[in-house]
C-alpha positions as CSV (number, residue, x, y, z in Angstrom):
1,X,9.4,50.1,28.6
2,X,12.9,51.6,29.3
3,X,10.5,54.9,29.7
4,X,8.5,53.5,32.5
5,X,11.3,52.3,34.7
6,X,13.2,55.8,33.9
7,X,10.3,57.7,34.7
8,X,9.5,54.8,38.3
9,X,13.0,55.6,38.9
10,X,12.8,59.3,39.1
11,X,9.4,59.1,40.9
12,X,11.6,56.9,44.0
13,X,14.6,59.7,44.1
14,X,12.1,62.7,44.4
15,X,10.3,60.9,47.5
16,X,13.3,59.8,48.9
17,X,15.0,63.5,48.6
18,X,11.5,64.9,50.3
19,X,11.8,62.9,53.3
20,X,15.1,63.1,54.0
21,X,14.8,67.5,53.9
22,X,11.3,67.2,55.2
23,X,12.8,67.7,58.6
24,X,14.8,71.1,57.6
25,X,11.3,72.4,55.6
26,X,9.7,71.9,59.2
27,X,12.8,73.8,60.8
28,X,12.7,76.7,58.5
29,X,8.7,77.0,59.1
30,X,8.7,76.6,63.0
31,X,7.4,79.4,64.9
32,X,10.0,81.9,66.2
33,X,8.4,81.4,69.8
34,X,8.9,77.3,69.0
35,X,12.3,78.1,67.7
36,X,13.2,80.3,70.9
37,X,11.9,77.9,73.3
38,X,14.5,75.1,71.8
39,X,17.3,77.2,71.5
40,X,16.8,78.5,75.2
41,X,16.2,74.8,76.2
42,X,19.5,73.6,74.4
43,X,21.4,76.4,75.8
44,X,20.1,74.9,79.4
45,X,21.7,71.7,79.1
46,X,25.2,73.4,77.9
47,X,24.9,74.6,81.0
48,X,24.0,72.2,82.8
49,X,26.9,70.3,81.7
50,X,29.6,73.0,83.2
51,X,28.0,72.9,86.7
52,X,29.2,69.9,86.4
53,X,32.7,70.3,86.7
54,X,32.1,72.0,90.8
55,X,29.4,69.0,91.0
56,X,30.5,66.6,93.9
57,X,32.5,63.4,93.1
58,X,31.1,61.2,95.7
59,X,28.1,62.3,97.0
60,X,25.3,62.7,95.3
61,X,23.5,66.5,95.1
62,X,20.3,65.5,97.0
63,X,22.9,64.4,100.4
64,X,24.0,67.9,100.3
65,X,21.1,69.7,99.9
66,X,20.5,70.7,103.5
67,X,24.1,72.0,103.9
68,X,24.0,73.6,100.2
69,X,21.0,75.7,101.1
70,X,22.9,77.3,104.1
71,X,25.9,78.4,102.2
72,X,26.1,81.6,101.4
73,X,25.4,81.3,97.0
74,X,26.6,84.7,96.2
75,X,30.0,83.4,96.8
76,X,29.2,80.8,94.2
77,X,27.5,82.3,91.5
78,X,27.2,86.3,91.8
79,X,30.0,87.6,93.1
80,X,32.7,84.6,91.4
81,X,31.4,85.2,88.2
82,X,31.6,89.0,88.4
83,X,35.1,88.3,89.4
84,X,36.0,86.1,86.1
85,X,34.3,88.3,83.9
86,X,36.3,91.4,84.9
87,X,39.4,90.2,86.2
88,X,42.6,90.7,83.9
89,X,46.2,89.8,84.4
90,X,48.6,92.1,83.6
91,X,51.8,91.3,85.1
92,X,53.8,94.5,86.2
93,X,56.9,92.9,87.6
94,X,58.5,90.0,86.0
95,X,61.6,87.9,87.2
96,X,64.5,89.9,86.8
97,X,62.7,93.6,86.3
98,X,64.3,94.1,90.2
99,X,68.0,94.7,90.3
100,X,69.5,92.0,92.7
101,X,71.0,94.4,95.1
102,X,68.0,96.3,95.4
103,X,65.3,93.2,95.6
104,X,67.8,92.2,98.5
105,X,69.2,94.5,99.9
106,X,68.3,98.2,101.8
107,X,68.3,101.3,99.9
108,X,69.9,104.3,100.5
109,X,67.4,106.2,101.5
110,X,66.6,103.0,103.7
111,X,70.2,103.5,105.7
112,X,69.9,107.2,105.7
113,X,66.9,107.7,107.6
114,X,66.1,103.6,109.4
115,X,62.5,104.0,107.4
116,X,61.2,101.1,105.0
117,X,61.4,102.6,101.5
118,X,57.7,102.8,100.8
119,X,58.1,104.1,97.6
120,X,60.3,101.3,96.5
121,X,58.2,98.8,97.6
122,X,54.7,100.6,95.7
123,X,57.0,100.5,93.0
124,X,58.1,96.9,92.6
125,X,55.5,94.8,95.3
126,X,53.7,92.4,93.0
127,X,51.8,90.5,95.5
128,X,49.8,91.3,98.9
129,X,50.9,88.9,101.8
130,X,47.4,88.0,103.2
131,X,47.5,86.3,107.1
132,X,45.1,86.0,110.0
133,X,45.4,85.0,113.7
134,X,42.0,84.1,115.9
135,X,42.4,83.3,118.9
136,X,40.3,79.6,119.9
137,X,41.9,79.1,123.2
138,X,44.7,76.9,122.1
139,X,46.7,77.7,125.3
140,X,44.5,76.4,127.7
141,X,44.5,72.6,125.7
142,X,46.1,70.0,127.3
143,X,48.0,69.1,124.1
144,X,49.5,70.6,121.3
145,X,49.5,73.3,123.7
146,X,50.4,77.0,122.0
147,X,49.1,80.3,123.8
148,X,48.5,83.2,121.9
149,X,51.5,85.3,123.2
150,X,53.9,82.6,121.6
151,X,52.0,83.1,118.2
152,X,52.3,87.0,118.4
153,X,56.1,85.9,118.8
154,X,56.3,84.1,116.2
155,X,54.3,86.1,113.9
156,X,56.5,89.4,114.3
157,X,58.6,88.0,111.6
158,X,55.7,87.7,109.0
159,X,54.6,91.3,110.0
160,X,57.6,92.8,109.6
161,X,57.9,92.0,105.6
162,X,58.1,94.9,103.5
163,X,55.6,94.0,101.4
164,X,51.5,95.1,101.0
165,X,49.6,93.1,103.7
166,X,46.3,92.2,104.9
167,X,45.7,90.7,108.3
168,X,42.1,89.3,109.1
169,X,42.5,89.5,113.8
170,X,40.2,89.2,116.4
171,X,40.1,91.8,119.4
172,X,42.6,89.8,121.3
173,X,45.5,90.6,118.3
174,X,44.1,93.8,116.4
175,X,46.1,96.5,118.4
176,X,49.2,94.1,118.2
177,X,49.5,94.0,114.4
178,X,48.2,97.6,114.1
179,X,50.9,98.8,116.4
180,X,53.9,96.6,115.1
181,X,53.5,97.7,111.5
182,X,53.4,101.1,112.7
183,X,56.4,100.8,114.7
184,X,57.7,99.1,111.6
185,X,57.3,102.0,109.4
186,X,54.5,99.7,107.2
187,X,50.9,101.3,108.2
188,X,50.8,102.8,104.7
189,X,50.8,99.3,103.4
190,X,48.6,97.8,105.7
191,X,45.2,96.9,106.4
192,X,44.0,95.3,109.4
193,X,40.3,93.5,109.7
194,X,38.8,93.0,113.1
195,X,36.7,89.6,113.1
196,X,35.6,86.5,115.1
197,X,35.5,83.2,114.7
198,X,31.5,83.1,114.1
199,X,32.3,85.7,111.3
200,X,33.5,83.2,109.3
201,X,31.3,81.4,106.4
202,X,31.8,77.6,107.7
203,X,31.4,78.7,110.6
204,X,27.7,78.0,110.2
205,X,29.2,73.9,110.3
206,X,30.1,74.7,113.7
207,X,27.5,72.2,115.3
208,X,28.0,69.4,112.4
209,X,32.1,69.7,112.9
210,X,31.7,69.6,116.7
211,X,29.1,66.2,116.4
212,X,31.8,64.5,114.1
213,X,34.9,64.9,116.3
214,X,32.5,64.0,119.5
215,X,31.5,60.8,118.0
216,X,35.2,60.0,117.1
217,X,36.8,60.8,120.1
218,X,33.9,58.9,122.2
219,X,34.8,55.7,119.8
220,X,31.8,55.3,118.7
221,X,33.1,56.2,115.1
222,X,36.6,55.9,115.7
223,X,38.3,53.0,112.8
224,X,41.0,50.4,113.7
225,X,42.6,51.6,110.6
226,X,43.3,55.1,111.6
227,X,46.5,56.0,113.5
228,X,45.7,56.2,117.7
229,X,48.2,58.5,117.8
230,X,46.0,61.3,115.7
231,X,43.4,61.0,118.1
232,X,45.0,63.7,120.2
233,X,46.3,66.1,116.7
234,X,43.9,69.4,116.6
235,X,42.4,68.2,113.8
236,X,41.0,65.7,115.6
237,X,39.9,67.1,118.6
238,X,39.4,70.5,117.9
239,X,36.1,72.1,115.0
240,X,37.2,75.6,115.8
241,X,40.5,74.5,114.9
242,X,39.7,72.5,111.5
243,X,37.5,75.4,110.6
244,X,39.9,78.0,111.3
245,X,42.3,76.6,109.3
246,X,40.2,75.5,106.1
247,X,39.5,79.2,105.7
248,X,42.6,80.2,104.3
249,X,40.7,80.4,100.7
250,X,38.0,82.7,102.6
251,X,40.5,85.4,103.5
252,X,42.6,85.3,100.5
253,X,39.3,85.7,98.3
254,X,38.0,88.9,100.3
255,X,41.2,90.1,99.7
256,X,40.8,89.8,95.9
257,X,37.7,91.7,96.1
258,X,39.4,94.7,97.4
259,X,42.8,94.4,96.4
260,X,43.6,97.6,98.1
261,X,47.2,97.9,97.3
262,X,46.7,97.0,93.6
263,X,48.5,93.6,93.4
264,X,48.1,91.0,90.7
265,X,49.0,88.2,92.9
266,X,47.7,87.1,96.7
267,X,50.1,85.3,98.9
268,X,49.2,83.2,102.1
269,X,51.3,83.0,105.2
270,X,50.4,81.2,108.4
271,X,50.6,84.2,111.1
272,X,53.1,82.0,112.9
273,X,55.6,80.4,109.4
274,X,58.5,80.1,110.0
275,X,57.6,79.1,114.1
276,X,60.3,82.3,114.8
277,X,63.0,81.5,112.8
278,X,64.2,84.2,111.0
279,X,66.7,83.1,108.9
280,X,64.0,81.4,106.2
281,X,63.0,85.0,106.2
282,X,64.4,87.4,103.2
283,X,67.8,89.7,104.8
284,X,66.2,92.9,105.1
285,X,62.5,91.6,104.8
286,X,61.8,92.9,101.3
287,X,59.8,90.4,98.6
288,X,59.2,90.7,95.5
289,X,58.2,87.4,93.9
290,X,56.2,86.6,90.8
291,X,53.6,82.9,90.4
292,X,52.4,81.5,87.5
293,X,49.5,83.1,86.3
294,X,45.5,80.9,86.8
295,X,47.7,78.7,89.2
296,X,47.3,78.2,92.5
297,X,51.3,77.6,93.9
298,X,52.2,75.4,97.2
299,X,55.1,73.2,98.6
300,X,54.6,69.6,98.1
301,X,56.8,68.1,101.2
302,X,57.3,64.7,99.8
303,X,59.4,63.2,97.1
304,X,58.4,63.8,93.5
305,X,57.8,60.0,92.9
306,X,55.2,60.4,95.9
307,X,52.5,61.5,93.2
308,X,49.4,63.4,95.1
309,X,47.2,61.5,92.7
310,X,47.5,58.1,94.8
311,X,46.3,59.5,97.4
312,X,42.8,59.5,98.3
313,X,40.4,59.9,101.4
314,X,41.4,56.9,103.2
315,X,44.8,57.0,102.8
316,X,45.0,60.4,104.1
317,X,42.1,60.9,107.2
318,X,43.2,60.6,110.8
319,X,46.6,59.4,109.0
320,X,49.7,61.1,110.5
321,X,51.3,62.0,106.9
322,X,52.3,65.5,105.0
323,X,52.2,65.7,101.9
324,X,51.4,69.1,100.7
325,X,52.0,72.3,103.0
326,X,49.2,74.8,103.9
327,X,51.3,77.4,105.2
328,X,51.9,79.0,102.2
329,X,49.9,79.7,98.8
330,X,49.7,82.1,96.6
331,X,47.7,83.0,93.3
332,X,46.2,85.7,91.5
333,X,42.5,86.6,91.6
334,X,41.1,83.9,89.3
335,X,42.7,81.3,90.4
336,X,42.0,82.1,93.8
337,X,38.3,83.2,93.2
338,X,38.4,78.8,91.6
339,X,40.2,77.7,94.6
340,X,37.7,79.2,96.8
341,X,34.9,77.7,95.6
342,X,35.7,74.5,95.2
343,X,37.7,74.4,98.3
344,X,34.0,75.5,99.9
345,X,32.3,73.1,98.4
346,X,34.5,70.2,98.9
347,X,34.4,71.0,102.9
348,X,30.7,70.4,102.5
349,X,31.0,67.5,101.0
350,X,33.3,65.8,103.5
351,X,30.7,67.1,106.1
352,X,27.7,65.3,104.9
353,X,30.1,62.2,105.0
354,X,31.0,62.8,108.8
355,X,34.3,64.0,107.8
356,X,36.1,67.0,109.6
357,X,40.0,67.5,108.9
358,X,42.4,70.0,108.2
359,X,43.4,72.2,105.0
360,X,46.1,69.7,104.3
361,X,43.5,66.8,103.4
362,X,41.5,69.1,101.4
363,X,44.4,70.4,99.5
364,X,45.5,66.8,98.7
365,X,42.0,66.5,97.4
366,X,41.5,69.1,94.9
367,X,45.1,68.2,93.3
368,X,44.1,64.8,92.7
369,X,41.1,66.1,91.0
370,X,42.0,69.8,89.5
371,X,45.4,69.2,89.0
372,X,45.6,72.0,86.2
373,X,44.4,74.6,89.1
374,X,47.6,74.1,90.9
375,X,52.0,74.1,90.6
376,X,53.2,72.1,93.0
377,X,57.1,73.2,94.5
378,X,58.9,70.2,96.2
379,X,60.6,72.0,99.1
380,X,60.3,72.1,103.1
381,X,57.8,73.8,105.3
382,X,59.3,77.4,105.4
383,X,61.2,77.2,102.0
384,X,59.0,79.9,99.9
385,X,60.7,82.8,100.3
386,X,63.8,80.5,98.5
387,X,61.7,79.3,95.6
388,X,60.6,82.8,95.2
């Protein structure tokens, strides 16, 4: 008897070992094609999953389709992940490699012949200033009124840095930058592109931008909520203006793509900072800072209570607040080459929600939900060239 149940009780394990490996016996003798076609289809969803993280928060892919088909993908797949896959960091110059009295003051060969030190400035430059100035007729508005010979004004004081630069102009400023960095003793550390306004990738949102602000300043989509007093600010009155300035991430992108002085880091300056004040400018105009590497760094204007996360959309559109500056950024080529695409695709977003503002908004944005893409400075407008 005790034979039988021994022998009842082996029988049971055996069929319960076979069925739970039956599924690795079928796994071992599955076709290779079968075997490909899973792994291939496995190795789809992984990447599903990281499109994900450039995926829109808040509107749904099949509301952006029209406007996704009309921007330009190599930027988003091609030529970004060429960029990551071959982009290395090495930096050259690190806080306190330039002797004080040379990072701030002239050199001697400087005072001996009144010539920028080129080779001094090959030698240490660690970043390439990238500006641009297009002209959209600002001086003939009836507010906020600036005409373009009070920008070439105040943007003789950005070009006469002795650093790298590249300057993206239109017709109307190309011979003026070309000729002050001459005069300046900088053309061998200059480049200057000639564009237009209708050269620029959102540009192709020319006609959505323009039907937003029309329908606001009408009132036929203006809110009681939002400040009156915005309704006359460029941002909302003006597309060229709001697209203009939401292209910072376009030119300091190109400029990675190039990098024709060599730099690890990219450094944007409005054409007009410092509005022609030159004492937030360094003494003799030479810079040599350094960033955090895979960072994108900016001045945050308010408080450091006043976290960026509580902000969101409402709390910032057509609201006359500052939080975060966008007259100054800087990064090297990977975090830029991030920052430019998800600073693209978050303008298309707001568009297909009727929303047109300036970089400011945006920036506040993508903190709030890539904080890890960006260090944050608490400082005034025109204070980077003191934090760095």
């Amino acid at each position: 008897m005790n034979q039988l149940k021994f022998i009842a009780l082996l029988s049971v394990t055996v069929v319960v070992i076979l069925f739970l490996h039956f599924p690795v016996f079928l796994l071992l003798n599955r076709p290779p094609e079968e075997a490909k076609s899973r792994a291939e289809t496995h190795k789809a969803r992984l990447k599903g999953h990281e499109v994900v993280r450039f995926e829109s928060r808040t509107v749904h892919e099949d509301e952006l389709g029209a406007f996704f088909d009309r921007f330009p993908q190599s930027h988003e797949k091609k030529e970004p992940h060429e960029l990551r896959r071959t982009t290395k960091i090495h930096i050259r110059v690190k806080s306190g490699d330039v002797e004080p009295e040379e990072a701030d003051g002239e050199s001697k060969q400087e005072v001996d012949d009144g010539k920028p030190d080129i080779a001094r400035i090959r030698r240490h430059a660690n970043t390439t200033v990238v500006t641009a100035l297009l002209d959209i007729g600002r001086g003939d508005w009836e507010t906020y009124q600036r005409p373009l010979k009070k920008y070439h004004n105040f943007m003789k004081n950005v070009l006469a840095l002795k650093v790298p630069m590249v300057v993206f102009v239109d017709a109307k400023s190309f011979m003026f930058v070309r000729r002050m960095r001459a005069l300046l003793g900088l053309k061998e550390i200059t480049k200057v592109w000639r564009i237009d306004t209708s050269d620029l990738p959102l540009f192709q949102y020319h006609t959505y931008a323009k039907q937003i602000i029309d329908q606001e300043q009408s009132g036929n989509a203006w809110r009681e909520e939002w400040d009156p007093k915005m309704k006359r600010h460029p941002e909302a009155t003006s597309a060229e203006y709001n697209l203009v300035v939401n292209s910072k991430s376009y030119f300091l992108y190109n400029t990675t793509l190039e990098n024709p002085f060599g730099t690890n880091f990219f450094t944007w300056l409005d054409a007009g900072y410092g509005h022609g004040d030159v004492t937030v400018f360094p003494q003799h105009f030479y810079w040599f800072p350094t960033f955090p590497p895979s960072k994108i760094t900016l001045i945050k204007l308010t408080p450091k209570g006043n976290l960026v996360s509580k902000y969101d959309l409402g709390s910032l559109y057509r609201i006359n607040i500052s939080v975060v500056s966008g007259g100054f950024l800087a990064g090297d080529a990977e975090a830029i080459h991030n920052f430019y695409v998800l600073f693209q695709r978050r303008i298309v977003e707001l568009l297909a929600r009727n929303v047109i503002d300036d970089d400011q908004t945006v920036l506040c944005l993508l903190i709030k939900d890539y904080p890890s893409l960006f260090e944050l400075e608490h400082a005034d407008w025109f204070d980077a060239f003191q934090l760095f």
